[in-house]
C-alpha positions as CSV (number, residue, x, y, z in Angstrom):
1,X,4.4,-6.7,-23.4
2,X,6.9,-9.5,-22.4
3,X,5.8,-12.1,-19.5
4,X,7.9,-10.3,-17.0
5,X,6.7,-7.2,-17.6
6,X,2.9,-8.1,-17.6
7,X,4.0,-10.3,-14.3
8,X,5.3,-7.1,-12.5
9,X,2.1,-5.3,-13.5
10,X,0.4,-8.3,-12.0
11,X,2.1,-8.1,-8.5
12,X,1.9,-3.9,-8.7
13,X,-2.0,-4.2,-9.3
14,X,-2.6,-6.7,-6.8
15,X,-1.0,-5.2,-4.2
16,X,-2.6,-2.0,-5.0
17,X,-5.8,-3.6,-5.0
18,X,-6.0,-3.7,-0.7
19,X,-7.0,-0.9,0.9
20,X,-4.5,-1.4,4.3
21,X,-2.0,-1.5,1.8
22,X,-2.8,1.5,0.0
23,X,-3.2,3.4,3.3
24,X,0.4,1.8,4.4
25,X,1.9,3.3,0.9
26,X,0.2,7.0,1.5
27,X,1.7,6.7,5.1
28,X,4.9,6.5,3.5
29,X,4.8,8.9,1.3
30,X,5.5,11.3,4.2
31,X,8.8,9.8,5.9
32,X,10.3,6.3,5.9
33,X,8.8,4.6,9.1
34,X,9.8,1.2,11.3
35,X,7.1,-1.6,10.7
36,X,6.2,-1.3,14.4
37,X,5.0,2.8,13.5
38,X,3.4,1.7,10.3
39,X,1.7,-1.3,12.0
40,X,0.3,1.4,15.1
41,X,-3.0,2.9,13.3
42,X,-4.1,-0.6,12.2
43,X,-6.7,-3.1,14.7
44,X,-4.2,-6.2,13.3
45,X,-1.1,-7.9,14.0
46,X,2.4,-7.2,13.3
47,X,2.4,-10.2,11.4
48,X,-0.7,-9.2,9.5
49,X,1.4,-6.5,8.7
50,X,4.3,-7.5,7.8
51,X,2.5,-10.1,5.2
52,X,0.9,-6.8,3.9
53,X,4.9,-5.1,3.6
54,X,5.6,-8.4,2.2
55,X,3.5,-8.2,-0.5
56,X,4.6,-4.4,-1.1
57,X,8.2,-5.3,-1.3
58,X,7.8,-8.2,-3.5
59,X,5.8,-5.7,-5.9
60,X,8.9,-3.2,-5.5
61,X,6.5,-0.8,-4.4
62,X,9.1,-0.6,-0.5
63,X,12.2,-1.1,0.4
64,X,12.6,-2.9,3.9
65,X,16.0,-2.2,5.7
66,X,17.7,-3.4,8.6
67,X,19.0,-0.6,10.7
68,X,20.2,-2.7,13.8
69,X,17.1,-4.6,15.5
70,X,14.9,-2.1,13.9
71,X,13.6,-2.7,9.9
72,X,12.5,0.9,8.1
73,X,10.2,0.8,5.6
74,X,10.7,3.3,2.8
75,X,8.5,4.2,-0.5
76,X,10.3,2.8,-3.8
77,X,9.3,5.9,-6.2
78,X,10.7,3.5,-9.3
79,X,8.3,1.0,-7.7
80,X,5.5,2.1,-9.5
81,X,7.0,3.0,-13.0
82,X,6.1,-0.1,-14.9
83,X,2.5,0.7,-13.9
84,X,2.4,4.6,-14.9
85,X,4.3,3.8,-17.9
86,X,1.3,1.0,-18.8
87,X,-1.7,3.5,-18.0
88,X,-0.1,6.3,-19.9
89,X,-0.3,4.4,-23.0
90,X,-4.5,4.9,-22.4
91,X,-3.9,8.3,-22.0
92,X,-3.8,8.3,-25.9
93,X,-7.6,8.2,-26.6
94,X,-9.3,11.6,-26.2
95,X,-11.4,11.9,-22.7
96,X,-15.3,11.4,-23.5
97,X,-17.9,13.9,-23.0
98,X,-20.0,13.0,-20.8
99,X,-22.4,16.0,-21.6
100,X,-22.5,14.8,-25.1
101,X,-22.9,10.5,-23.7
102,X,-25.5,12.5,-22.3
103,X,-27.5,13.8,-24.8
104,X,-26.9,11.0,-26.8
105,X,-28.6,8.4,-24.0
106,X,-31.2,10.7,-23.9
107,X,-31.8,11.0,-27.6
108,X,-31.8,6.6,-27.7
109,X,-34.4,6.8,-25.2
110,X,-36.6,9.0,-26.4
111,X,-36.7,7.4,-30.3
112,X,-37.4,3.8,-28.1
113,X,-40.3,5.3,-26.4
114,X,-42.1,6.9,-29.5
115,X,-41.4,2.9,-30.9
């Protein structure tokens, strides 16, 4: 993976890492929204929010556009690419069975307590 790359991922997973920022990204998964309508159901400033869009935008996660005095927030669907793109690649490895971790913890433990 190039710098570049692994610095996108960076700024993708650290944005998605807050949970007002996460909630702001569902939100706009309905319909593009001002910041004053996405800022409403949060107990925090507009400029607390708008660091938090900030932070979004810079990720490429949003889009921010001026429509006269008013700036629309809008979901990026290409924003998160570089990050589905990089999980896939685990996606590889065949999913573990837990019934079978099971048995298998259960098994360890019982041959350390007849030790």
């Amino acid at each position: 993976m190039t710098a570049p790359a692994a610095n996108r991922l960076d700024l993708i997973f650290a944005a998605l890492a807050d949970p007002t920022r996460r909630r702001v990204l569902s939100m706009l998964l309905e319909d593009d929204m001002a910041v004053s309508d996405v800022a409403s159901p949060f107990e925090m400033s507009l400029a607390a929010i708008s660091k938090h869009l900030s932070v979004l935008a810079t990720a490429g996660l949003i889009r921010q556009e001026r429509r006269g005095r008013i700036t629309w927030c809008m979901l990026d669907p290409e924003g998160m690419r570089a990050a589905s793109v990089w999980m896939q690649g685990f996606g590889q490895f065949d999913p573990v069975d837990l019934d079978d971790f099971e048995r298998f913890l259960e098994a360890q433990i019982s041959e350390w307590n007849e030790e």
